[in-house]
N, C-alpha and C positions, 0 to 999 in steps of 0.2 A: 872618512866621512860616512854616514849613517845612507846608508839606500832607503830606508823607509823613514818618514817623518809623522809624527803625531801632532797632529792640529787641534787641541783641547777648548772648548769652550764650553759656559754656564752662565746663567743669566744668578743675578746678586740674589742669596736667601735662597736657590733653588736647589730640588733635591735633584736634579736630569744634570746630568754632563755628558759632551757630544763629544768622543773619539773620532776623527774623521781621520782615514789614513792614506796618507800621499805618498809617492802616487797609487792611485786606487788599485786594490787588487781585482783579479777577473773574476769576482763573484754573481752570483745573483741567487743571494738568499735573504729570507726573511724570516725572525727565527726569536721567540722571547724565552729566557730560563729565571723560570724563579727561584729556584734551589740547585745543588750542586748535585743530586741526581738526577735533574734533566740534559746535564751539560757533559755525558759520558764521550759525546764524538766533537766536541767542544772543548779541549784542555786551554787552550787562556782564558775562556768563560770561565772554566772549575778554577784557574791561577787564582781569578781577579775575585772570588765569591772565598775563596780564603782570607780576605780584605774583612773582618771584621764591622764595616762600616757598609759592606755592600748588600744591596737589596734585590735586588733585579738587576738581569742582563738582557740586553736586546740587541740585534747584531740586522743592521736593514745595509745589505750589499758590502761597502766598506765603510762603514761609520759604525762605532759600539756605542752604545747608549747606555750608560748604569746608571740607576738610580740609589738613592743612598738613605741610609738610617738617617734619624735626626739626632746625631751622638758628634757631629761635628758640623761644618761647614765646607763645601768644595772645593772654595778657594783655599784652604790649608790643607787639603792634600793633592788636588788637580794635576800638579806637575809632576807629582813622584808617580801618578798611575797613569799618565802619558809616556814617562820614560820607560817604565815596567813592560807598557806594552811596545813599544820602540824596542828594545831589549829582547822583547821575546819573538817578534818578528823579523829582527835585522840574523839574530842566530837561529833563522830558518825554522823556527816553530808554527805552527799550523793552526790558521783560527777556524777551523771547520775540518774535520777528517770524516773519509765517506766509512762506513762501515764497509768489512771485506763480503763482498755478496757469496753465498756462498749456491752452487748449481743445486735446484732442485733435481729431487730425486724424480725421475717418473714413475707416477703413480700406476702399478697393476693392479686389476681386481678380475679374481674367474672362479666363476659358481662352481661350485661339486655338490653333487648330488648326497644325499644323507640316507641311512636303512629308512629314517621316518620320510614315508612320503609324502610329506605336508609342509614337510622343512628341509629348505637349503642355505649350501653354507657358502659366504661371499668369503673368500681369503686374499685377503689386502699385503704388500710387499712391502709393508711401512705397521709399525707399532699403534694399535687404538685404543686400546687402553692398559694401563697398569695392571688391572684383576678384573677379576668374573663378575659378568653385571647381569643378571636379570631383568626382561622389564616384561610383565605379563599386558600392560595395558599402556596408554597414552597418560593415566594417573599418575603411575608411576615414572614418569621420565619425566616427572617435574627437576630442571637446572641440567637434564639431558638433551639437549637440543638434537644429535644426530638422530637418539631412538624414538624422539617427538615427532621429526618430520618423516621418520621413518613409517609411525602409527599414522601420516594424513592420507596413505594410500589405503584404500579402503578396503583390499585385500591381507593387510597385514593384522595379523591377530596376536603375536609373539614376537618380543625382540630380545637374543641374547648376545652378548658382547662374549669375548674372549679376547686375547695379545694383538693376535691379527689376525681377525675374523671374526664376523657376524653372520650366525643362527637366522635366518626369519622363516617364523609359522604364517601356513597361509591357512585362511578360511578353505572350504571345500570347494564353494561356486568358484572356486577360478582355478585353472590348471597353469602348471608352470612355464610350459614353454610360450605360453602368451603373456608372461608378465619379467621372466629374469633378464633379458637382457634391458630392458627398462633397470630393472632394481641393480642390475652391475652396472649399469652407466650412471644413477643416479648416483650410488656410494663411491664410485670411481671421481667422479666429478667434486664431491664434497667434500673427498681426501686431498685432490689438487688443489683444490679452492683454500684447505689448510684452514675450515671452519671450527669452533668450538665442538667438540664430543663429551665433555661434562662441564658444566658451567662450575663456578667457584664455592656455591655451597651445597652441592653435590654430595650425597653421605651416603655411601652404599653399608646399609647395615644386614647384610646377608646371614644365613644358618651357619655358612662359611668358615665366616670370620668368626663367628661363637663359636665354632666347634673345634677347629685348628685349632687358636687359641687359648681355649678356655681352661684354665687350669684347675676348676673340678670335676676334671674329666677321671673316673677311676682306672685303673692299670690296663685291664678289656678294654674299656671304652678309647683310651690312649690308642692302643695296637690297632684296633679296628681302624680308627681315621688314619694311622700311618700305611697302613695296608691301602687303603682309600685314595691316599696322596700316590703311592709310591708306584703302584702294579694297576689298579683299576681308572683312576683320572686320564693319565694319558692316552687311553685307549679308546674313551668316551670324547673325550675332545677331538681325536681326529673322525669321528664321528657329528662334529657340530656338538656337543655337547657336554652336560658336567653332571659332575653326583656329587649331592655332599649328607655327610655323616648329621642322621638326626636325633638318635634316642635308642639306648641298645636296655632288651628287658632281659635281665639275670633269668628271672624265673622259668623264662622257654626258653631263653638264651637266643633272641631275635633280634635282628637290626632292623632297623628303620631307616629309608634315605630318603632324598629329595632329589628327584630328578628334573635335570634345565634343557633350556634351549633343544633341539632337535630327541633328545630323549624324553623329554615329557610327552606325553602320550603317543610316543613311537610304538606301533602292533607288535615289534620285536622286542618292547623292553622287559616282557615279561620273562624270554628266552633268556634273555639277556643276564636277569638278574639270577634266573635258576643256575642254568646251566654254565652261567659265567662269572658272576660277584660271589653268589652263594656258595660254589664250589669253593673258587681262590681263599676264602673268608674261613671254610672248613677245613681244608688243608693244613691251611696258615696255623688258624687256633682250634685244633684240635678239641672237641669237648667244652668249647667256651661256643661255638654257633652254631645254632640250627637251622636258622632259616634267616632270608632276606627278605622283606616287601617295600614298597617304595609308596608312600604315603600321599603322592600324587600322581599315581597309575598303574 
């Protein structure tokens, strides 16, 4: 004999039929699916929306309610989708599955200091974004809500993202040690809390992405940005910050970069680029460079 029974009813012409199921199991949910991608922790919802006839599923404690296309009447299938459900509860199937929770991680965040003293870098123990984001102003972090609420502190003048870790430029009036552990407890908090950091039409269209990419880059121009990814990037990043390749001229045989986050107008970047990009760059290509400048400082 069947342990669970289906108690099936519908009023004549109606599209509602009422699963009530005896004896009640120890629910207490309330829970409507329109389609069978809302019914993933739901498998007899997803069973019964394989029912080519069915419209809706609504599940209030232990009674399933579907509603039905008008491609048939309920009275001529009523009994088979009582048993089906009898059926799949008697063989221990599940009308609700909790999803497996899985332990947050705890969030760390701890400032380090940058060469620029204007800018410090917050490094997060969790992933924030996929690529390199620049945002010079509040304009720019249109569909960025992290680097928006970022820019409402009215000492923030500069927001750059990286994998794990954010850059921020301060104005001058305000010194740091009166403002970072505010700004590591606010991004500490935002990373727990597991808020959006790019919203869905989000387009980072950077020098970046054209340049890595860009496939009329000539054979020099090629090597230069590999040189740029390979030996100078990561040394700028642990730094707070990023270079990217902007326009190299044959004729003096000069680079051009764009410098982000914590290297934009760092006092050192000038050193930086002589004694340190320029050099690597002449070494590397022999007689193809002569000089480096950085077209933003």
């Amino acid at each position: 004999m069947k342990e669970i029974q289906i108690i099936a009813s519908c009023k004549k012409g109606g599209t509602l039929a009422k699963f009530s199921i005896n004896p009640p199991l120890n629910l207490s949910v309330s829970q409507t699916f329109i389609n069978i991608d809302q019914a993933a922790h739901a498998p007899l919802v997803k069973q019964l929306f394989y029912l080519p006839f069915v419209k809706k599923v609504a599940i209030e404690n232990s009674t399933i309610i579907v509603e039905r296309f008008d491609i048939l009447e309920w009275e001529e299938v009523i009994q088979e989708v009582a048993e089906q459900i009898e059926d799949y509860l008697n063989e221990g199937g599940q009308l609700i599955t909790q999803p497996k929770k899985t332990a947050k991680v705890a969030v760390t965040v701890y400032a380090e200091s940058t060469p620029n003293p204007s800018a410090m870098k917050f490094v997060a123990n969790k992933k924030i974004t996929e690529q390199t984001l620049s945002f010079e102003n509040i304009d720019a972090a249109h569909d960025a809500p992290l680097a928006k609420e970022l820019f409402n502190f009215p000492y923030v003048k500069e927001v750059f993202m990286d994998e794990n870790y954010i850059s921020i430029s301060k104005n001058d009036a305000t010194q740091w040690e009166e403002i970072v552990m505010d700004m590591r407890a606010f991004i500490k908090s935002y990373l727990e809390e597991e808020k959006v950091i790019l919203g869905p039409s989000f387009q980072e269209k950077s020098q970046e992405t054209t340049a890595a990419n860009n496939p009329n880059l000539n054979e020099t121009e090629q090597e230069i940005v590999n040189i740029l990814e390979e030996y100078v990037k990561p040394a700028v990043a642990s730094d707070g910050g990023n270079i990217i390749f902007d326009s190299y001229e044959d004729s003096d045989k000069r680079v051009k970069v764009v410098l982000q986050g914590a290297c934009s107008g760092c006092p050192s970047s000038t050193f930086t680029l002589k004694n340190g990009i320029e050099n690597i760059l002449k070494d590397m290509l022999p007689g193809k460079v002569e000089s480096v400048e950085a077209i933003n400082g």
